[in-house]
Backbone as CSV, one residue per row, in Angstrom:
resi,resn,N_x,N_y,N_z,CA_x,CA_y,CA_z,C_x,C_y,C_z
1,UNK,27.109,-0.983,-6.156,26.402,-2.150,-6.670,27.377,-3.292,-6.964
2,UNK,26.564,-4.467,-7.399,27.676,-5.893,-7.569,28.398,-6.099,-5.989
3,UNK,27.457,-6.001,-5.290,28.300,-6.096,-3.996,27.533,-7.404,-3.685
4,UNK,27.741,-8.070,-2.372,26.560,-9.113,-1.828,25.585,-9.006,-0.676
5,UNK,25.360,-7.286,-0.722,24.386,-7.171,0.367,22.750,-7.576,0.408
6,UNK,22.430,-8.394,1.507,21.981,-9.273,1.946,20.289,-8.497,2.357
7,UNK,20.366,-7.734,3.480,19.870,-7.079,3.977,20.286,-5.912,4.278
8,UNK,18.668,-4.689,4.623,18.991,-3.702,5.205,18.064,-3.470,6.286
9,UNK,19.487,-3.405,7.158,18.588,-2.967,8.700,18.058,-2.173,8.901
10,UNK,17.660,-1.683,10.248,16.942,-0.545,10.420,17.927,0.611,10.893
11,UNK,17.474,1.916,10.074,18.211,2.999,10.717,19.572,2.772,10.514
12,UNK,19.437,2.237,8.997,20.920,1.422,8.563,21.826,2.855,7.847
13,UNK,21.120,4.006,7.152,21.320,5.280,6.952,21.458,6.251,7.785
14,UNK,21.579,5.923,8.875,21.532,7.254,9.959,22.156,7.951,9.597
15,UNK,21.576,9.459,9.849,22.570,10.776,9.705,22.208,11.299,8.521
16,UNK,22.178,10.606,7.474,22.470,10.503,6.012,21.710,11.213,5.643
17,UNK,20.821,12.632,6.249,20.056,13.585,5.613,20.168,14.427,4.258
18,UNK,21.516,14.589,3.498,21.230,15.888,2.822,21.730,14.217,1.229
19,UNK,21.646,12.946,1.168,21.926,12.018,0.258,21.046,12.270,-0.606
20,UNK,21.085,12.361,-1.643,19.982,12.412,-2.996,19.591,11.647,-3.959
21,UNK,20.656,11.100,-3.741,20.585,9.389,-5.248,21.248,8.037,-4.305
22,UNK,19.967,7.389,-3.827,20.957,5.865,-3.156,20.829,4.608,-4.285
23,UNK,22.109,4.101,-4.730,21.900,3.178,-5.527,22.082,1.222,-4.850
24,UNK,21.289,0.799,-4.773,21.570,-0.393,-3.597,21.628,-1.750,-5.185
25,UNK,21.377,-1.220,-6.421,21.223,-2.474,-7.232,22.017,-3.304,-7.539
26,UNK,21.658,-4.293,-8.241,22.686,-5.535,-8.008,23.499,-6.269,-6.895
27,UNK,22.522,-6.203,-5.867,22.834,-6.867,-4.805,22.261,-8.431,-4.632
28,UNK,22.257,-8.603,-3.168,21.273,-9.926,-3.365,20.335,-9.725,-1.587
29,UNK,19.824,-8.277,-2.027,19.117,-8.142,-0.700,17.829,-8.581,-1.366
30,UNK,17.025,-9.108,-0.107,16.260,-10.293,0.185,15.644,-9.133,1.331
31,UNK,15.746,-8.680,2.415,15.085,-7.953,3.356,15.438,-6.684,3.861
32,UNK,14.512,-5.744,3.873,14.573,-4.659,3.998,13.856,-3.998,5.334
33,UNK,14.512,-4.321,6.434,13.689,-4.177,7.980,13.209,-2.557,7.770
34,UNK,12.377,-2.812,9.284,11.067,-1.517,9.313,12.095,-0.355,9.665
35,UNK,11.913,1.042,9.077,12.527,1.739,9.238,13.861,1.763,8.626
36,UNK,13.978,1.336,7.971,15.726,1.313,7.153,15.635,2.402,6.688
37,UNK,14.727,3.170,6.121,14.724,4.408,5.180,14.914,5.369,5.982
38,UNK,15.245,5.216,7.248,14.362,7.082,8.081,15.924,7.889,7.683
39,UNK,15.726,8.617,7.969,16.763,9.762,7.773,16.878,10.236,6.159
40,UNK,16.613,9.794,5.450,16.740,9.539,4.051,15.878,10.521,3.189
41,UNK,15.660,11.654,4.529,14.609,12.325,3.705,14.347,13.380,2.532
42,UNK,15.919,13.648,2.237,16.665,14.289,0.906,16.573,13.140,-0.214
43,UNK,16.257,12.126,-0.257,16.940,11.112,-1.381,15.676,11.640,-2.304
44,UNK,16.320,11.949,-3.636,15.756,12.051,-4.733,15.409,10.611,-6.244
45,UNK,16.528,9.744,-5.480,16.322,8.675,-6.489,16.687,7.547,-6.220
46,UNK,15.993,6.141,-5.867,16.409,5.099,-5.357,16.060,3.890,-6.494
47,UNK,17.608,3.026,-6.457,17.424,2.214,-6.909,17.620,0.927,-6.255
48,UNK,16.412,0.080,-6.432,16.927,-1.199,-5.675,16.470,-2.388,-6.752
49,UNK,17.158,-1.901,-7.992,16.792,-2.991,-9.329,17.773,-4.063,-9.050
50,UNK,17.367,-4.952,-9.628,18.525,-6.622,-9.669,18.918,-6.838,-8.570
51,UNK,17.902,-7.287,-7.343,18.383,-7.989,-6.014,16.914,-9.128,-5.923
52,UNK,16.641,-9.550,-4.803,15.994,-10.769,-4.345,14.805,-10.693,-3.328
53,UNK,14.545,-9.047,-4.146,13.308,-9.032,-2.688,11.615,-9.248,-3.437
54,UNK,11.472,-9.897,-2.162,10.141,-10.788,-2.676,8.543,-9.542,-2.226
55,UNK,8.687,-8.345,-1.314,8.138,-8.295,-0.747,8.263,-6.425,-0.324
56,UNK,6.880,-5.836,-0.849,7.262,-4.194,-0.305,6.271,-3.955,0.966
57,UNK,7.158,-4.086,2.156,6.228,-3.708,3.178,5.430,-2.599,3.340
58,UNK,4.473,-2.640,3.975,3.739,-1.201,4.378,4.504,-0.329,5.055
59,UNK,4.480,0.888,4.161,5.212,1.977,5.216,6.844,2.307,4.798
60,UNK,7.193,1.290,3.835,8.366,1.146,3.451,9.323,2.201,3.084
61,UNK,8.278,3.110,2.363,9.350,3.933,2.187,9.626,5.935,2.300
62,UNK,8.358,5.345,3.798,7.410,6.393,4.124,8.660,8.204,4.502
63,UNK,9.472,7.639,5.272,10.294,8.346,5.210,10.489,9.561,3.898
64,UNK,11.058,8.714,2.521,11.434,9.752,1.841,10.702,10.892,0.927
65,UNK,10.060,11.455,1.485,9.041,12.622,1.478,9.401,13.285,-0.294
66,UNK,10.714,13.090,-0.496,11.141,13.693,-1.493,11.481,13.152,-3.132
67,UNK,11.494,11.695,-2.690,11.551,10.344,-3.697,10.497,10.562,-5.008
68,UNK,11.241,10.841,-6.078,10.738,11.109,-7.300,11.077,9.986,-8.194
69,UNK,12.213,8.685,-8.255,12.667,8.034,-9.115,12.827,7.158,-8.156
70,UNK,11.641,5.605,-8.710,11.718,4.248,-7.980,12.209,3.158,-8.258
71,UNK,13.085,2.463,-8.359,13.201,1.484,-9.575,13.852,0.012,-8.875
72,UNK,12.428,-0.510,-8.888,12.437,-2.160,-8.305,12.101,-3.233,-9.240
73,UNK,12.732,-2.654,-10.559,12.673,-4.107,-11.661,13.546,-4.853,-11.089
74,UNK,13.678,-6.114,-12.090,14.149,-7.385,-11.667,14.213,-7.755,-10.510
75,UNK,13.676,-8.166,-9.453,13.244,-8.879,-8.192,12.342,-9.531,-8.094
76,UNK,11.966,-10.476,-7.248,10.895,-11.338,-7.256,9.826,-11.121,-6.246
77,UNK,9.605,-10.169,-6.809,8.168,-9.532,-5.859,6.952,-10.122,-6.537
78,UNK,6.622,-10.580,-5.280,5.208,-11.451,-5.489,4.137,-10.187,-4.496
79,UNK,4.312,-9.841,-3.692,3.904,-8.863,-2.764,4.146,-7.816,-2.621
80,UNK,3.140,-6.492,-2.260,3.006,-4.941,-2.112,2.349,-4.921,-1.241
81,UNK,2.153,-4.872,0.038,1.229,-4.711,0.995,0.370,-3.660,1.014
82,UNK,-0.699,-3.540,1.899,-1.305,-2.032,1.379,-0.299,-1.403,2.248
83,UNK,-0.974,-0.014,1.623,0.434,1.741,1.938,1.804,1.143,1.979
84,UNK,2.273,0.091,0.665,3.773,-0.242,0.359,4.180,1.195,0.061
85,UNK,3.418,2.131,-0.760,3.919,3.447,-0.735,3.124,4.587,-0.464
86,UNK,2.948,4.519,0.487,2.803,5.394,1.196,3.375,6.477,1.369
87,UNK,3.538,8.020,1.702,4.451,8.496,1.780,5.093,9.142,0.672
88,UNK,5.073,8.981,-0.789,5.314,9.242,-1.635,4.820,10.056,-2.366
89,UNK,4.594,11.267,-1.943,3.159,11.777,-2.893,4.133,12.926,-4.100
90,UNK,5.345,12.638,-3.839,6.203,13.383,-4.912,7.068,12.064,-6.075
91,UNK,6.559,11.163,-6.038,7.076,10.184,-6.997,6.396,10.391,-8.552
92,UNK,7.590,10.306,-9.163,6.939,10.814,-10.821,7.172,9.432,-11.534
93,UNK,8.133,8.412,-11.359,8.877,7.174,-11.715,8.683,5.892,-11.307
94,UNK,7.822,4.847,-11.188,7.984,3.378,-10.749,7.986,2.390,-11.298
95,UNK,9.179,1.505,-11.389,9.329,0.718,-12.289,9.517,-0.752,-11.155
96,UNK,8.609,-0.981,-12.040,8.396,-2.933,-11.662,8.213,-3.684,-12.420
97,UNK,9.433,-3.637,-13.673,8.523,-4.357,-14.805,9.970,-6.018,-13.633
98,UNK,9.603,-6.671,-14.334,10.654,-7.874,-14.272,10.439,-8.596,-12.990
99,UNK,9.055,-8.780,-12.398,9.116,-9.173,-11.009,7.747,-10.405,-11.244
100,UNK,7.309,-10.566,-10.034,6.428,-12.224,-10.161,5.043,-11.765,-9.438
101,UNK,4.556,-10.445,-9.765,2.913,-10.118,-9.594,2.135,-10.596,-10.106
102,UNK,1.052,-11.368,-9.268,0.134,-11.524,-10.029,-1.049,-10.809,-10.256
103,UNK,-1.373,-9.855,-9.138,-2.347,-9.235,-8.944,-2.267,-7.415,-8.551
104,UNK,-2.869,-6.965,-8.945,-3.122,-5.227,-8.498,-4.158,-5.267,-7.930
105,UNK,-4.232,-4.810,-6.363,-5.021,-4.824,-5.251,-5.255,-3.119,-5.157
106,UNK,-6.791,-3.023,-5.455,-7.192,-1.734,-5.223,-6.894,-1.006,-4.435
107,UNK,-6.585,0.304,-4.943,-6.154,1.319,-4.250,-4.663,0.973,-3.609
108,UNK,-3.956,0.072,-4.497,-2.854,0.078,-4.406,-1.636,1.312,-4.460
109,UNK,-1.775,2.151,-5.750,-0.918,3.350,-6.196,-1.916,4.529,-5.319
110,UNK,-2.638,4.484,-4.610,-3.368,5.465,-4.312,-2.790,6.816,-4.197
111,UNK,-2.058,6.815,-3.462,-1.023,7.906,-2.466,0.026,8.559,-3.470
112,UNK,0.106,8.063,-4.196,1.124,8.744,-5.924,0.478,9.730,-6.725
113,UNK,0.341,10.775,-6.011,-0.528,11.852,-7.455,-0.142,12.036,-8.217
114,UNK,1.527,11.979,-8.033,1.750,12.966,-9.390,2.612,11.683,-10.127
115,UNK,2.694,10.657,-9.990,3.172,9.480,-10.666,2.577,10.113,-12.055
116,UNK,3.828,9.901,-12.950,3.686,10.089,-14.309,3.809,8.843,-15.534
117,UNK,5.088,8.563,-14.752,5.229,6.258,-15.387,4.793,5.431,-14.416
118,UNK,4.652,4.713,-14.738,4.099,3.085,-14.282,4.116,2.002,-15.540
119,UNK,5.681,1.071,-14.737,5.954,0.374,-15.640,5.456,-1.182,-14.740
120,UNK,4.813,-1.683,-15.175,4.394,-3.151,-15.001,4.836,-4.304,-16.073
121,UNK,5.724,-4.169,-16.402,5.719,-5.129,-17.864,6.282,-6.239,-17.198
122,UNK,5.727,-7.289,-17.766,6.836,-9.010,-17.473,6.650,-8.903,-15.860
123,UNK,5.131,-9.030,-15.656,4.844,-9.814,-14.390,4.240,-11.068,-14.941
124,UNK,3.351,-11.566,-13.941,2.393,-12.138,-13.975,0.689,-11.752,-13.802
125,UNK,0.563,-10.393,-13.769,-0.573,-9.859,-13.449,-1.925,-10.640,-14.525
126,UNK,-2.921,-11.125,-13.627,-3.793,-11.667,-14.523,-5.029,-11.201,-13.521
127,UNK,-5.127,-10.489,-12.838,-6.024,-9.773,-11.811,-5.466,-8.760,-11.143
128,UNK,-6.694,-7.499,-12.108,-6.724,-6.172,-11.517,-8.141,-5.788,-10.982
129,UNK,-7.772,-5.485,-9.324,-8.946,-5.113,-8.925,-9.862,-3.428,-9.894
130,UNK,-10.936,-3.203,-8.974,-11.925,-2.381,-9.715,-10.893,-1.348,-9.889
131,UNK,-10.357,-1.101,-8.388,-9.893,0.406,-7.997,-8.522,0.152,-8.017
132,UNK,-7.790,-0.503,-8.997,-6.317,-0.776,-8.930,-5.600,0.431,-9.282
133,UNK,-6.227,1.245,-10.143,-5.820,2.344,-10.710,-5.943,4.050,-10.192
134,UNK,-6.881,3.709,-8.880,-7.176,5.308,-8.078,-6.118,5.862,-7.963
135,UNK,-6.518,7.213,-7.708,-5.560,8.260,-7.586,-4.256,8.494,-8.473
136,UNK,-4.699,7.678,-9.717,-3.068,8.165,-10.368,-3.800,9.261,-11.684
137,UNK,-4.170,9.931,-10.667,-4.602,11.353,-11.968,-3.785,11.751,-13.239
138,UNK,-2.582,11.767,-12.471,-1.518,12.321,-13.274,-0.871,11.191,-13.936
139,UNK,-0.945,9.652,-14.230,-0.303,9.355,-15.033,-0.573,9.339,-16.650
140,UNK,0.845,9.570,-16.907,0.580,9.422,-18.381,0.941,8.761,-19.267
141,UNK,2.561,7.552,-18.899,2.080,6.219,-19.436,2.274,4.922,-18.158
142,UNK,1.510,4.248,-19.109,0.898,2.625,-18.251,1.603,1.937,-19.034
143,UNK,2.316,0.670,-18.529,3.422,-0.057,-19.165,2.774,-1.712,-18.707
144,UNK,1.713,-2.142,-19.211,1.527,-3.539,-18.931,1.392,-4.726,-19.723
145,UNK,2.530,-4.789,-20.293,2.662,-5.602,-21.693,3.345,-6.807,-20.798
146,UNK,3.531,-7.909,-21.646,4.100,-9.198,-21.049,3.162,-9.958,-19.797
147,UNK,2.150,-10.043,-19.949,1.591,-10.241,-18.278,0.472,-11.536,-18.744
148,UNK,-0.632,-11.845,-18.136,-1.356,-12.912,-18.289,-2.844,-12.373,-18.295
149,UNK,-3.112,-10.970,-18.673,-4.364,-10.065,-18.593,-5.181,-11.020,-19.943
150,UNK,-6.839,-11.733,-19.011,-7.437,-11.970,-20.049,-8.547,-11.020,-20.379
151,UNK,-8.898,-9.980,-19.556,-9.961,-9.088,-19.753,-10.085,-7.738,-19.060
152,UNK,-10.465,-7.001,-20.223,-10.805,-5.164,-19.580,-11.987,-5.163,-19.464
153,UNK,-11.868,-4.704,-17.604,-13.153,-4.699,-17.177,-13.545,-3.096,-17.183
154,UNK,-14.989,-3.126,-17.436,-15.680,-1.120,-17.632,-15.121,-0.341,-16.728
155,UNK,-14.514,0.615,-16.663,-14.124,1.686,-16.408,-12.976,1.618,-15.913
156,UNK,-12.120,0.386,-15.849,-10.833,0.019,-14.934,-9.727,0.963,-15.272
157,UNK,-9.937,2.120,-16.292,-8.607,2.738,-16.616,-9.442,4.264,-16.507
158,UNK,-10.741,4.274,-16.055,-11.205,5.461,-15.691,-10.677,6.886,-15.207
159,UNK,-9.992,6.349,-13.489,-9.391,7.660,-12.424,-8.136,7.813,-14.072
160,UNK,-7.591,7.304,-15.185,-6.393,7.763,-15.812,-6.363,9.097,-16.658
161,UNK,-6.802,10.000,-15.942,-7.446,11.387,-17.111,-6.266,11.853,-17.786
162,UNK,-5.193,11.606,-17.431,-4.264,12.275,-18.303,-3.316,11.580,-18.904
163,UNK,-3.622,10.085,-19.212,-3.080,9.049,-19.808,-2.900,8.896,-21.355
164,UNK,-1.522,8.685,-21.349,-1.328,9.303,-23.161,-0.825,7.859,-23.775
165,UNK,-0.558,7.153,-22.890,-0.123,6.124,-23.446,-0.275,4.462,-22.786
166,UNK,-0.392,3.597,-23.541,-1.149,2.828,-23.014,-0.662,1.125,-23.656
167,UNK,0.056,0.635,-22.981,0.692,-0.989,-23.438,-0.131,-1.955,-23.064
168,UNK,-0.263,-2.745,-23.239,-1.413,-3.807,-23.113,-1.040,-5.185,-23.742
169,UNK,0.345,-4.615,-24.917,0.760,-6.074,-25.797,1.320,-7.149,-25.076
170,UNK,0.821,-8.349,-25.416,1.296,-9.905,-25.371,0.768,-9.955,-23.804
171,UNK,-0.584,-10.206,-23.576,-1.175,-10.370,-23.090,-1.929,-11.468,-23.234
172,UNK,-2.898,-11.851,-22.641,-4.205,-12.737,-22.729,-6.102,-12.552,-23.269
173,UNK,-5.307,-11.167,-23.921,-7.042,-10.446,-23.519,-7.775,-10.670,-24.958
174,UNK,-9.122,-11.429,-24.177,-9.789,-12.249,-25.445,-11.295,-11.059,-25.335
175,UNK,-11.531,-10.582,-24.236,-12.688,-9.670,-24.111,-12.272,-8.030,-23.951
176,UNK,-12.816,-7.622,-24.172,-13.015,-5.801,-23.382,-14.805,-5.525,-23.346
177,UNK,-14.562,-5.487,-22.215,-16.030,-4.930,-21.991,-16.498,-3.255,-22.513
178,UNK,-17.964,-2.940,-21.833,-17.990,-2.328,-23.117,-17.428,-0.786,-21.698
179,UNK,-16.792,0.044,-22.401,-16.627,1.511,-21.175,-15.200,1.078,-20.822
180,UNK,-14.673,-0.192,-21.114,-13.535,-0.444,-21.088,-11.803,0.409,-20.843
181,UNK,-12.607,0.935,-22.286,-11.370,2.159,-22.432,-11.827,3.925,-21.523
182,UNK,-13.361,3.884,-20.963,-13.665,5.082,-20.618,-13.138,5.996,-19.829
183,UNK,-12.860,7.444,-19.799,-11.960,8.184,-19.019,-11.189,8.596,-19.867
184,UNK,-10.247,7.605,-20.910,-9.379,8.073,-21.994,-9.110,8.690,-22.704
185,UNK,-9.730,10.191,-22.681,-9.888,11.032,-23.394,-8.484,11.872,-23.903
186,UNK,-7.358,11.620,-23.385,-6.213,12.515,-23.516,-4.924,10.813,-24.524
187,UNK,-5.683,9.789,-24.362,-4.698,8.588,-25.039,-4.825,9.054,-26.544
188,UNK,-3.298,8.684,-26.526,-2.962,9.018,-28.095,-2.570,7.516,-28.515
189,UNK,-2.208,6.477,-27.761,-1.181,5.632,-28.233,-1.682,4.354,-27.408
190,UNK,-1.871,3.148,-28.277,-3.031,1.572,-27.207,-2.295,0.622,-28.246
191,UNK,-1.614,0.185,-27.432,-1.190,-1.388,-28.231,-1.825,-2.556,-27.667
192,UNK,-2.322,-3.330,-27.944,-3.077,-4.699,-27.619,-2.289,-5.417,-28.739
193,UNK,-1.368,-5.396,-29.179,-1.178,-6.540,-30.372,-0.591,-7.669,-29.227
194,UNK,-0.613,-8.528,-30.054,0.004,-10.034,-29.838,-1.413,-10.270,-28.368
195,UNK,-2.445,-10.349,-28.960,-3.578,-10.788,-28.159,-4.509,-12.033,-28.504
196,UNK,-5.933,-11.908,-28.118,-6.794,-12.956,-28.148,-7.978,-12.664,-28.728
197,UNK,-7.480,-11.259,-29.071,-8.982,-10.576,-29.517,-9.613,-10.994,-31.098
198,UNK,-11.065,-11.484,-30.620,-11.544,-12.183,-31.993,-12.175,-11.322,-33.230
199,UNK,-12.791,-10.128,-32.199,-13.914,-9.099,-32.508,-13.517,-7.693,-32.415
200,UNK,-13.390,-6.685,-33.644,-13.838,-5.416,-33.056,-14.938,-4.569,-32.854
201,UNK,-15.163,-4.329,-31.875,-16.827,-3.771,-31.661,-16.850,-2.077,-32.137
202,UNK,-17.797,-1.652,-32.781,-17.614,-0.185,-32.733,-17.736,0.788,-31.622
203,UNK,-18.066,0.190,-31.022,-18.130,0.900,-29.924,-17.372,0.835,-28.670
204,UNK,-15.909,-0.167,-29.183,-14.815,-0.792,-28.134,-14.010,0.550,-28.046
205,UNK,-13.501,1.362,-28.784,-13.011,2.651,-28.692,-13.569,4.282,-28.947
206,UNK,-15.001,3.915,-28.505,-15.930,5.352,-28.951,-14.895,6.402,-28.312
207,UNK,-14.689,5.989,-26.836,-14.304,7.394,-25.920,-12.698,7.766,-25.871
208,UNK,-12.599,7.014,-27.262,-10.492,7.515,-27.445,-10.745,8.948,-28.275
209,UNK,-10.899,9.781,-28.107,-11.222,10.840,-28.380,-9.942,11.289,-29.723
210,UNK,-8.601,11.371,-28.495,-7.751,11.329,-28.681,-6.525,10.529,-29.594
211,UNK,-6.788,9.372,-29.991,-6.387,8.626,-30.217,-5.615,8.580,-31.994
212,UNK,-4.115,7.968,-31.972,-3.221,8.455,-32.974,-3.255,7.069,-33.696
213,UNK,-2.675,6.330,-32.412,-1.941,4.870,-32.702,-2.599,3.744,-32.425
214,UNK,-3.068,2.845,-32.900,-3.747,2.037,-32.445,-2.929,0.724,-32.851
215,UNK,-2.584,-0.014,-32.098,-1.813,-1.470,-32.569,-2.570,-2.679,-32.465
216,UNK,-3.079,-3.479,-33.291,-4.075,-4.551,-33.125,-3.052,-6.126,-33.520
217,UNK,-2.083,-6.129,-34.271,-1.121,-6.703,-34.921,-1.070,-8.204,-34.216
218,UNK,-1.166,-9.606,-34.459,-1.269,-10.650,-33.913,-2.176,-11.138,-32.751
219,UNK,-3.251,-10.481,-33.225,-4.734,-11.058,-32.549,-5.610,-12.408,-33.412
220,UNK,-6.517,-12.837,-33.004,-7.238,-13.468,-33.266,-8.757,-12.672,-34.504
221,UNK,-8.711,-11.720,-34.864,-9.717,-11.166,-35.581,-10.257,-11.602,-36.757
222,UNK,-11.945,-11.942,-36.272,-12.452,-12.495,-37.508,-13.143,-11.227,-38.313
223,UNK,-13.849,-10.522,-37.217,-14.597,-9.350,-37.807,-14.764,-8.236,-37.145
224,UNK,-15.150,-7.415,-37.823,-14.647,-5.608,-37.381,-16.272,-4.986,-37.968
């Protein structure tokens, strides 16, 4: 790392089968051509934090069959194409907090079962589709604090059955609809502080079954 690589070509790893940890961060790669990953199919942990890429192609990182630890904070990713990960169905780790998203396009994480983190913090996300959240059965925390979220729409955290934890602070969110939180039956832990919220409804957290921690701290609340 601290080097000034630029780009990675394709089939830029050849050979490189039995590698387990590639660390590419702190570079100033910007493009990552089709196929750069192949051979790579031992890598257990990739980092491509603190470089300049705007953009996770489809297919990207289809190769590493074995990739459990992702970590593409700080970059300026505005874009995930669909099946950006594809291929991954052994990833437990993805971190994107520090990048320039604005949006989660359904059935984005699809292909991640056993994803356990998902860090989103310090985008711009202010639109999540219905199905932004499919197939991540297995996660268990959601990291989307810092972002421009003005509203939880019914069931949007639904597919999260085994979700224990749950960030939401310094946000925009002036509504939650009602089923909002539904599915949540295993959350212990929901921060919404530093929000917009005016109202608590009794029936905004019926289905936290579970629930330890609740953070409401620098909202707008007139009545409960």
């Amino acid at each position: 790392h601290l080097n000034q690589i630029e780009r990675i070509n394709s089939n830029a790893f050849e050979s490189m089968k039995k590698v387990k940890s590639l660390s590419l961060n702190q570079n100033q790669i910007k493009l990552i051509e089709n196929q750069a990953f192949n051979d790579l199919e031992s890598v257990e942990t990739l980092d491509l934090s603190k470089n300049q890429l705007e953009k996770i192609a489809a297919k990207m990182f289809q190769p590493m069959k074995k990739l459990s630890y992702l970590y593409l904070n700080n970059n300026k990713l505005i874009l995930i194409e669909k099946d950006g990960f594809i291929g991954l169905e052994n990833l437990e780790t993805l971190d994107l907090t520090e990048n320039h998203l604005k949006k989660i396009d359904g059935k984005l994480f699809e292909s991640l079962r056993k994803l356990n983190i998902l860090n989103l913090k310090q985008n711009q996300i202010n639109m999540i589709e219905k199905d932004g959240f499919s197939g991540l059965g297995n996660l268990e925390k959601l990291f989307l604090g810092f972002n421009r979220i003005e509203k939880i729409s019914a069931k949007l955290f639904e597919p999260l059955k085994q979700l224990e934890k749950l960030n939401l602070e310094k946000n925009k969110i002036g509504e939650i609809e009602q089923d909002g939180f539904s599915g949540l039956d295993r959350l212990v832990s929901l921060d919404l502080g530093t929000n917009r919220l005016e109202r608590i409804d009794s029936n905004m957290f019926k289905s936290l079954s579970s629930l330890k921690f609740l953070h409401l701290v620098k909202n707008q609340i007139k009545s409960i």
